[in-house]
KOLBA-977575 format. One record per residue: residue in three letters; x, y, z of N, C-alpha, C in turn. Coordinates in steps of 0.001 Angstrom, whole numbers, plus 500000, padded with zeros to 6 digits. Layout:
<pts>
ALAXYZXYZXYZ ...
</pts>
This chain:
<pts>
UNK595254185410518933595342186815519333596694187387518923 UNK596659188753518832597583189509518398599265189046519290 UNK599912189953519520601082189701520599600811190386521301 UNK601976190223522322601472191264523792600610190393524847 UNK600853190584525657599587190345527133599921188636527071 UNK601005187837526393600923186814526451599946185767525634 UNK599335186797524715598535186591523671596857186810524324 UNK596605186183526003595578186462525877594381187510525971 UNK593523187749526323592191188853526103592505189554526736 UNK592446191053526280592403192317527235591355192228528098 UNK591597192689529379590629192157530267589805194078530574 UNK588645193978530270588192195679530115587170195920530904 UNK587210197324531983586008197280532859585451198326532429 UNK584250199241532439583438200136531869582966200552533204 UNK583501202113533270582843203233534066581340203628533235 UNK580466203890534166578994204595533853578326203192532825 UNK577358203864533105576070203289533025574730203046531520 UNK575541204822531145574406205069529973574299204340528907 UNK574056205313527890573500204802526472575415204252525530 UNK576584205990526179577530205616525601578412204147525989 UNK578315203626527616578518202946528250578344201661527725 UNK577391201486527186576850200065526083577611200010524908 UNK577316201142524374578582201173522937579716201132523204 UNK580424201631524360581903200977524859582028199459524901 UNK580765198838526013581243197576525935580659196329524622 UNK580164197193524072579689196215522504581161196441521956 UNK581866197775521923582768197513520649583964196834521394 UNK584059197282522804585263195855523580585335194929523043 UNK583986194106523250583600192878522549584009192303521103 UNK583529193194520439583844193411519063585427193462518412 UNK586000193926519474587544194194519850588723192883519980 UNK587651192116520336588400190393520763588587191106522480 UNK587776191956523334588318192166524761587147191145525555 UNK587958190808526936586918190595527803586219191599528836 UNK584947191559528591584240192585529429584365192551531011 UNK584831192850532134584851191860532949583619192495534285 UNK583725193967533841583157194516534933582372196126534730 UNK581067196210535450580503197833535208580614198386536559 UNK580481199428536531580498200780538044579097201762537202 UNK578360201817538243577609202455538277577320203315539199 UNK576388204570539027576687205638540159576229204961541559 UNK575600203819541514575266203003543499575818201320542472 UNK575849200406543782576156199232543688574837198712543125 UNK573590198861543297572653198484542865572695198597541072 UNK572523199816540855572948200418539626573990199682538896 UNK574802199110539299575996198614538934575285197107538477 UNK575181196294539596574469195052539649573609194808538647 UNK572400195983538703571230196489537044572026195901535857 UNK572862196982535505573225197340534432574393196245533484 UNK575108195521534932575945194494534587575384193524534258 UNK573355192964534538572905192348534238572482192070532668 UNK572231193610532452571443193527531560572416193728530353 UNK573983194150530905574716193943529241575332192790529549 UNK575028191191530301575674190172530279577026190448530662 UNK577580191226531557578679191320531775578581190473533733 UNK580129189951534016579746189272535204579793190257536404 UNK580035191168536394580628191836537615579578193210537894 UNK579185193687538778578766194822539213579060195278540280 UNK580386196531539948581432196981540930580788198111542110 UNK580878197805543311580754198514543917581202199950544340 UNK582343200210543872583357201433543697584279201462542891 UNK584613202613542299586173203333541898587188202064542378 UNK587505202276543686588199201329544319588277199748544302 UNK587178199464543928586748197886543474587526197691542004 UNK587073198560541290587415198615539969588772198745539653 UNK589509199337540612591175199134540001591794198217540899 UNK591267197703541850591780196410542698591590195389542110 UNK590905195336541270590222194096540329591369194081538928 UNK592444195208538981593414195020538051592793194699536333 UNK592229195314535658591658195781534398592987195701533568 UNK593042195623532168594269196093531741593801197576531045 UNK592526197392530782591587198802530338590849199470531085 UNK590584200952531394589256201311531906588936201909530443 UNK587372202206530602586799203302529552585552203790530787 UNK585943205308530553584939205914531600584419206862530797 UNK583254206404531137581779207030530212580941207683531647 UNK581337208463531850580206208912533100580092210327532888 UNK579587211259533094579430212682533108580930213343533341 UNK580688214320532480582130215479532136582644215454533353 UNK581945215989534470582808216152535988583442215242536262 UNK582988214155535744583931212795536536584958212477536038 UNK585125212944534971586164212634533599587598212574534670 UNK588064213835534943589223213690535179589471213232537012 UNK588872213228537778589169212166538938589068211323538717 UNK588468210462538074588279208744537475589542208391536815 UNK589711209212535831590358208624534580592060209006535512 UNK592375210087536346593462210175537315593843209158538430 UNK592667208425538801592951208149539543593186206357539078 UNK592416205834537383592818204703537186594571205218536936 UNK594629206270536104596450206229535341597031206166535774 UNK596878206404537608597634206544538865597908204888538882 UNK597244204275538672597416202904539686597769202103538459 UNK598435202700537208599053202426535913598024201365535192 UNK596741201831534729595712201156533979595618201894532783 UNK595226201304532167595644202093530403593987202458530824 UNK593756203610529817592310204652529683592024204398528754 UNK590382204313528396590017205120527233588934206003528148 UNK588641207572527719588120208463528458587123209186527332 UNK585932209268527652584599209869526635584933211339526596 UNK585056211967525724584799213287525056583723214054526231 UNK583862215610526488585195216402526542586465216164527482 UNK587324215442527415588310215051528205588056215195529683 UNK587990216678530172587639216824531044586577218350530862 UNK586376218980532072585428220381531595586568221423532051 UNK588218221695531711588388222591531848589951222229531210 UNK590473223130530100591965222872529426592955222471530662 UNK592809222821531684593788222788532879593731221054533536 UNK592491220721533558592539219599533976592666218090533206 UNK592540218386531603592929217887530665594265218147530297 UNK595139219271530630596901218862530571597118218154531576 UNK596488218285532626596919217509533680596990215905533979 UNK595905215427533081595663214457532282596502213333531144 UNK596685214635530609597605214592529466598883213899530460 UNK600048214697531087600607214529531652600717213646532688 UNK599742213047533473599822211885534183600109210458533240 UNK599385210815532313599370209472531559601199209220530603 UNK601229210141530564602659210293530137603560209732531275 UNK603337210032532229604295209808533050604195208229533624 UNK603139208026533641602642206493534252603007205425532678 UNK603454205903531793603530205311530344602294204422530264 UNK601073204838530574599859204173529854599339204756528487 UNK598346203807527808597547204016526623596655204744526920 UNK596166205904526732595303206911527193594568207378525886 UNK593374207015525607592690207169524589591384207882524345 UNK590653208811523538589780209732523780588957209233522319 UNK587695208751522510586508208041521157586673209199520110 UNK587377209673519515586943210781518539587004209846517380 UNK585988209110517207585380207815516475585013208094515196 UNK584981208977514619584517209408512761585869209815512445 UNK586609209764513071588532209150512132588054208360511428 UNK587311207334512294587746205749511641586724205087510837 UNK585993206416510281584702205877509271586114205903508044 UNK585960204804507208586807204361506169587187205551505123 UNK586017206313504660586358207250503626587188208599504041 UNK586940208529505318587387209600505782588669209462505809 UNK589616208823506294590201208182505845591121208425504571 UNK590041208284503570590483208158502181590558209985502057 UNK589814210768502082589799212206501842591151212575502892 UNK591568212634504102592568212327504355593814212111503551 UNK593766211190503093595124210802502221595418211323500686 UNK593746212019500703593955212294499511594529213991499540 UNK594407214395500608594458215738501206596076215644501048 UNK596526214932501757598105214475502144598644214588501174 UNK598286213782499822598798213820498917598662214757498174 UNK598213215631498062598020216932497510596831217478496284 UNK596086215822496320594990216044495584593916216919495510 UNK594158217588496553592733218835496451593998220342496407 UNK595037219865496443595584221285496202596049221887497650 UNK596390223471497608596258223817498899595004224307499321 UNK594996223766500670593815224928501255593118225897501182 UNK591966226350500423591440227520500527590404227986501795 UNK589515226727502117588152226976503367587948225132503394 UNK587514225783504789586864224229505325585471224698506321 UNK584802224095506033582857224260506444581944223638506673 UNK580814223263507506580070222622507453579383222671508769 UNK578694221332509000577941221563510812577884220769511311 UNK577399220092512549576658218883513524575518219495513860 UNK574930218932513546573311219151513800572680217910514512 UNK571718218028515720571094217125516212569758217967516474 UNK568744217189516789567801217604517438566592216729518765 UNK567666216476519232567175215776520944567108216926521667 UNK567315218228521592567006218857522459565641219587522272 UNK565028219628521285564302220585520420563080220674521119 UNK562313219799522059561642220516522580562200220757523919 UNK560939222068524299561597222742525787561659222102526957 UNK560911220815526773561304219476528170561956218696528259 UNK562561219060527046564036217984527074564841218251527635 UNK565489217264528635566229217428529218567510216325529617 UNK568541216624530088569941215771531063570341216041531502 UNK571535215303532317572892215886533084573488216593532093 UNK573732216516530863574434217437530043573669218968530277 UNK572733219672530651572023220780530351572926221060531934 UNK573101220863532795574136220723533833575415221288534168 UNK575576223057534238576917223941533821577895222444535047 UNK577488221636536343578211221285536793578621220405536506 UNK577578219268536088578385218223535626579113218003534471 UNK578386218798533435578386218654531906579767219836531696 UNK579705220692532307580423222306531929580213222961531508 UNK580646224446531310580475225535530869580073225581529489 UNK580247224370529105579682224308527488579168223352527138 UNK577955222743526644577004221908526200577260221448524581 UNK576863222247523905576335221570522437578085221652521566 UNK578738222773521795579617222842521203581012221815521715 UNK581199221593522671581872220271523994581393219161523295 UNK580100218879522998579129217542523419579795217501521470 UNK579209217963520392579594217796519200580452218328518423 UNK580218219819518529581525220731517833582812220252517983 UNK583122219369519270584694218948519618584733217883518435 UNK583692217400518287583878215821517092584234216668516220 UNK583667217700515283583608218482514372584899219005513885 UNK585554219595514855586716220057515232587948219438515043 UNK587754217843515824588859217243515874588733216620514264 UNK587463216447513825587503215502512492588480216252511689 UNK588053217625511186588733218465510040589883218853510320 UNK590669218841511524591785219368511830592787217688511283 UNK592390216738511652592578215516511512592723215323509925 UNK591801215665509128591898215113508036592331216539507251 UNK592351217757507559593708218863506885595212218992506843 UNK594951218162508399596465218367508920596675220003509637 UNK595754221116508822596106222220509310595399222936511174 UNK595890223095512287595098223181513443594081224659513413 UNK593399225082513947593074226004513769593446227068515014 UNK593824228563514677594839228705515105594180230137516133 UNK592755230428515538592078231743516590590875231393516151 UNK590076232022516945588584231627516388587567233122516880 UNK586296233004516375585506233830516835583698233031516604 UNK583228233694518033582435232547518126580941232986518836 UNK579877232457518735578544233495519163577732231986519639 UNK577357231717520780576404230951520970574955231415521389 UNK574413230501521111572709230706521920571829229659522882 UNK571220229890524125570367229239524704568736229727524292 UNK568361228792523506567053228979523278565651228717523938 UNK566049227978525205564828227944525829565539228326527436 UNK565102229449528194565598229994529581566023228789530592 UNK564991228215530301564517226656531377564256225311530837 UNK564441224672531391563954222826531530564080222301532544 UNK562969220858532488563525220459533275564655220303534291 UNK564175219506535816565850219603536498566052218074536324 UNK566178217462535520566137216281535047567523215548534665 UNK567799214317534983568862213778534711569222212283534169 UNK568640212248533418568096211081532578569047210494531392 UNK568871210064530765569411209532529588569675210229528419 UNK570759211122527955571034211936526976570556211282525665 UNK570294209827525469569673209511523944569223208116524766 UNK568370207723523481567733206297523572568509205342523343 UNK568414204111523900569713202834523533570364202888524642 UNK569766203690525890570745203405527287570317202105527858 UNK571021201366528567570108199604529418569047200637530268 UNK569000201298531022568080202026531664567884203284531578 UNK566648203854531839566423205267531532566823205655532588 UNK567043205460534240567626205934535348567825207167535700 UNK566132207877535685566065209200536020566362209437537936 UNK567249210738538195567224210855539474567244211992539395 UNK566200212862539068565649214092539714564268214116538803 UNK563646214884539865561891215037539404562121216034538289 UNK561386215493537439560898216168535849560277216968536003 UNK559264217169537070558477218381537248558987219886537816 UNK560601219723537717560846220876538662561659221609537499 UNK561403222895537247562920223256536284563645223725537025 UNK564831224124535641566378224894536452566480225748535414 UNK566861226612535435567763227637534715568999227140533630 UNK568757227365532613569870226720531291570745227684531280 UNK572104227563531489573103227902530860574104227405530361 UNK573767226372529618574569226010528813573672226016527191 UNK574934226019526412574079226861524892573575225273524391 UNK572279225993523426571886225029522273572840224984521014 UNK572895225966520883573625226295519367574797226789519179 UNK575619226986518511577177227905518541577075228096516765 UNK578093229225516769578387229190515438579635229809515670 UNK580588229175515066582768229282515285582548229629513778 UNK583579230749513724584721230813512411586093230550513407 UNK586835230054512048588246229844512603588841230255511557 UNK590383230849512016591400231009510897592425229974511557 UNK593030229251510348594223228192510636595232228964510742 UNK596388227961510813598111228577510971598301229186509844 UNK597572229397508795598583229753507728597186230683506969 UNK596275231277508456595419232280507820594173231786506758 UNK593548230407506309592305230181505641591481230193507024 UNK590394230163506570588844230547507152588101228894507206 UNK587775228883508521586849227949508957585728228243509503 UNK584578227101509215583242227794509957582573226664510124 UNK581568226787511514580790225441511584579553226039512350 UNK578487225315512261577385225596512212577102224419513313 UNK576654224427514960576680223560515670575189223470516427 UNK574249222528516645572546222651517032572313221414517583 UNK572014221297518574571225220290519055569292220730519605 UNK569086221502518460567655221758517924567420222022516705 UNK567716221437515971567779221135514445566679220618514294 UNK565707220353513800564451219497513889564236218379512709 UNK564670217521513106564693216341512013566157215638511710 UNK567291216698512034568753215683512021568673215703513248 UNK569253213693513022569749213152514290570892213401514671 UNK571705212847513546573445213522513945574137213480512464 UNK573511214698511932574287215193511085575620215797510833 UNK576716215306511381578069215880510859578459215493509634 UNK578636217096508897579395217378507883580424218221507794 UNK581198218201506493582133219004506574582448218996504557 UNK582974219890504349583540220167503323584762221149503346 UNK585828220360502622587758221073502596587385221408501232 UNK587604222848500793587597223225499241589157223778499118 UNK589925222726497904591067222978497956591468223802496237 UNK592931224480496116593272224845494465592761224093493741 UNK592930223135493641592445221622492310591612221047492783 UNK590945220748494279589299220277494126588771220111495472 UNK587984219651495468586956219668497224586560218705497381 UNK586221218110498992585756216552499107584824217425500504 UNK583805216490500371582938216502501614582668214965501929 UNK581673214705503570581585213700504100580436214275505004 UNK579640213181504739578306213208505708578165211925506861 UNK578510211932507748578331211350508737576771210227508901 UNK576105210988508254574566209979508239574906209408506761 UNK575579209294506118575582208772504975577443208237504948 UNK577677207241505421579347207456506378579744206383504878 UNK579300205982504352579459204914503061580672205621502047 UNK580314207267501720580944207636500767581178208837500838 UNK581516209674500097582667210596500129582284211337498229 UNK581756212857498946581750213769497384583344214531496760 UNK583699214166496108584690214935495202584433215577493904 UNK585098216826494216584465217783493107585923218563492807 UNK585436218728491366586503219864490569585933220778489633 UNK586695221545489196586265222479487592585243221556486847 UNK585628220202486878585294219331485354583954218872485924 UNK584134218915487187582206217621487880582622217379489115 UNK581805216028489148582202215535490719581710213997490681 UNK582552213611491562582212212376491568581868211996493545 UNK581279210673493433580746209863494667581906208865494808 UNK582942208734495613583258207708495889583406206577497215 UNK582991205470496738582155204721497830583369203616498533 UNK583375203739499790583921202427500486584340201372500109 UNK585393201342499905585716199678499021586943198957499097 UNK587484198519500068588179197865500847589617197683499259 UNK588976196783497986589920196553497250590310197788496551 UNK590157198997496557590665200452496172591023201358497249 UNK591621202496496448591999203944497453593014203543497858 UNK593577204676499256595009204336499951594482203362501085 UNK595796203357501192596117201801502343595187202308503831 UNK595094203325504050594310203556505792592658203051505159 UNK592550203528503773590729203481503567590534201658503608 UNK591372201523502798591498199916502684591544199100504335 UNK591951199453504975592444198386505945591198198776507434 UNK590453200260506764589467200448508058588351199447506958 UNK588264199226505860587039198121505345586872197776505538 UNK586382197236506546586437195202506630585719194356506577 UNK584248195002505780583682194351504785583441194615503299 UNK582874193859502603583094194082501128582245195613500733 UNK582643196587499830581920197428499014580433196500499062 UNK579574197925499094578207197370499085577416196740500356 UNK578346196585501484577463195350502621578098197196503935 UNK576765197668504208577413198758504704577913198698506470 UNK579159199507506404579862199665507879578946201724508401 UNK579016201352509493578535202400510592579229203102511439 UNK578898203934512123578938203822513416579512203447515001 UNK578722201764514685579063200825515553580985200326515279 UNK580935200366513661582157199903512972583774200302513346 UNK582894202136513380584024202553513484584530202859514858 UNK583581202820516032583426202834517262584483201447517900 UNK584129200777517231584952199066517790586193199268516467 UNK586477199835515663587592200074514756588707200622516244 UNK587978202154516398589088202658517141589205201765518452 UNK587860201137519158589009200752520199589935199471520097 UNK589692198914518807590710197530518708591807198224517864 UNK591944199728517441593062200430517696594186200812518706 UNK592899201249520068593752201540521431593891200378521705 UNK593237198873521659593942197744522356595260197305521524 UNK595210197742519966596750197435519647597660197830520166 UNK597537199353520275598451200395521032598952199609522587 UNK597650199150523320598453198516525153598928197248524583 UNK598643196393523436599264194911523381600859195365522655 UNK601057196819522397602821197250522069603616197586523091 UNK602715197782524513603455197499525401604660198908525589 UNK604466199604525199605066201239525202605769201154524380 UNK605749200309522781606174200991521502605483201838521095 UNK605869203149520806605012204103520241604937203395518824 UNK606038203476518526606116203228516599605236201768516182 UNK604418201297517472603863200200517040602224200720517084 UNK601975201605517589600700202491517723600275202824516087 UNK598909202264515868597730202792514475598020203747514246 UNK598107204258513197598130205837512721597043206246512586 UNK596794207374513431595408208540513562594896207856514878 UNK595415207118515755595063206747516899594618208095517949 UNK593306208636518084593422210048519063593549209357520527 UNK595215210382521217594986209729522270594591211398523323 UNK594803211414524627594560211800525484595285213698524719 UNK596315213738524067596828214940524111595717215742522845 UNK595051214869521999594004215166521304593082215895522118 UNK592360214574523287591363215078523905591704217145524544 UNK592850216819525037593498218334525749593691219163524598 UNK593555219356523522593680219935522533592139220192522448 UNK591415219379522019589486219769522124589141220706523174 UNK589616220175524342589566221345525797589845222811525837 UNK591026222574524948591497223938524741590801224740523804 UNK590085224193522403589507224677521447587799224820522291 UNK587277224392523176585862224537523468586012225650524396 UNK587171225538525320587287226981526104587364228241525370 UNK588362228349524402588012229651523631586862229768523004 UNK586596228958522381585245229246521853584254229803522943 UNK583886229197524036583097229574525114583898231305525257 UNK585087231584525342585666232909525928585167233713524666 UNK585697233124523622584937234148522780583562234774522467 UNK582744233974522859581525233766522806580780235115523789 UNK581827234697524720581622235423526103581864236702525583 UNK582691237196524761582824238881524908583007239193523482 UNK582519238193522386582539238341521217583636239204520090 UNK584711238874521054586212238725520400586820238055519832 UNK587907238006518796588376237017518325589679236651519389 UNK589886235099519519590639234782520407591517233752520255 UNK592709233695520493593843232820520119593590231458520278 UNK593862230485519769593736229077520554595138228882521128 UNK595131227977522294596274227752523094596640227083522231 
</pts>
């Protein structure tokens, strides 16, 4: 094992239950961590779920869970819970990783921000398509000035789990989920990706959402398939009133005045999770498709080329997220257990910053997304253009 902790295993407990909850503790695993423990919304639930991902422990409380001394939490439970959970591990000085949208309101995500600062923990937020390899590479190639300066950056997230009118979750949920659904739930990935790989933030925006079906279900089920249990607790037969949007559509202008735009749906009919994006720069343009995470389009005056994942080429970040050969393909899952055996480098430095991964998103990221989904929602609201904090 690496250094730090005395060399041995990060010892990691997992808040919630769901579908994301599993992919936390697969990529722990994957991580060189030990899993040690789940919390689920009852002790029963807990007991379930700890069974069925082979983990030994099924925590009876919050309180169980940081008495049990973790060197990690990762809390995957619904938006509302985000920031009493994740406050109340940083309090009792446990390093975080905390699921996207930080919390459901910019105020309670600085607040966030700032605890963790002060407690000097690793406070980490999944904004997990950093660490697809090419991206990466368009990144550095950005840096280096290969596409030129900035002219526009564009593209969308598209899903379609919501698409028919009985679909339903806790995300459709203004309480648990927040004031914002589709654009929170993906646009923040969207957001943080291109700001990440421009370097440039975006600096006002203007923004129009839509709810396309009045009602659904009052249902609270499993936001995707691949959860250990479907663990519905409210009757399907009853609806509620939707207000939170299906769709958004943001322009943004950056610091230095170019034009951004994204196209955001979770009723798309046929993409699962299409994030794209395209940076069109003076001397040339690169795009990246998220369902196709292998490779990377570059284009100029002269053509364009495909360039594909390949550990022995490109700059040093594309190279070192490879870590298998060109041709044998990485995912997803890859880059999911990339970043968190990122944040476990970051707690085995032990509060060296300068020993922290580069492009590591931690917690002041997440409060930065918070801030960009609230305006968007304000703008939305009175169809003004509106500053970002």
């Amino acid at each position: 094992m690496s250094s730090g902790y005395g060399g041995r295993r990060i010892r990691v407990a997992v808040i919630g239950t769901g579908m994301i909850a599993g992919v936390h503790a697969r990529a722990a695993r994957a991580a060189g961590a030990e899993v040690v423990g789940v919390l689920g919304r009852t002790p029963s639930r807990s007991e379930q779920v700890a069974a069925q991902l082979d983990v030994p422990r099924g925590y009876a409380s919050l309180d169980e869970v940081i008495a049990d001394a973790p060197d990690v939490v990762h809390v995957c439970t619904p938006n509302d819970q985000h920031h009493p959970q994740s406050l109340a591990v940083i309090r009792a000085g446990i390093n975080v990783v905390c699921e996207k949208p930080l919390a459901i309101s910019a105020e309670q995500a600085a607040e966030l921000v700032a605890a963790a600062d002060e407690a000097g923990v690793v406070a980490t937020v999944p904004f997990v398509y950093r660490y697809h390899p090419v991206v990466r590479e368009i990144r550095a190639r950005v840096a280096a000035g290969e596409l030129g300066r900035l002219l526009a950056v564009h593209g969308h997230y598209l899903q379609d789990w919501m698409l028919d009118e009985d679909a339903s979750s806790w995300r459709v949920d203004a309480g648990a989920g927040g004031v914002s659904r589709a654009f929170a739930d993906i646009g923040s990935h969207w957001c943080d990706l291109v700001e990440f790989v421009t370097g440039e933030p975006f600096a006002s925006v203007s923004a129009a959402t839509d709810i396309v079906y009045p009602t659904r279900p009052a249902a609270s089920g499993p936001s995707f398939s691949g959860s250990p249990d479907p663990d519905p607790v409210a009757d399907a037969g009853q609806r509620a009133e939707v207000t939170t949007e299906d769709t958004a559509v943001a322009t943004f202008r950056t610091g230095t005045g170019r034009i951004g735009n994204v196209v955001v749906s979770q009723v798309a009919a046929g993409r699962k999770n299409r994030l794209w994006f395209e940076v069109d720069g003076t001397l040339g343009s690169a795009a990246f498709d998220q369902e196709q995470p292998e490779s990377a389009w570059f284009g100029n005056e002269r053509g364009a080329q495909i360039v594909v994942r390949d550990p022995s080429l490109g700059f040093p970040d594309q190279r070192r997220l490879a870590v298998v050969p060109a041709g044998h393909p990485q995912g997803y899952l890859d880059a999911f257990a990339a970043f968190v055996a990122d944040t476990y480098a970051a707690v085995r430095a032990e509060g060296d910053r300068t020993a922290w991964p580069d492009g590591l998103p931690t917690f002041a990221d997440g409060a930065r997304a918070a801030s960009v989904i609230e305006t968007v929602v304000a703008s939305a609201s009175d169809g003004t253009w509106r500053p970002i904090p």
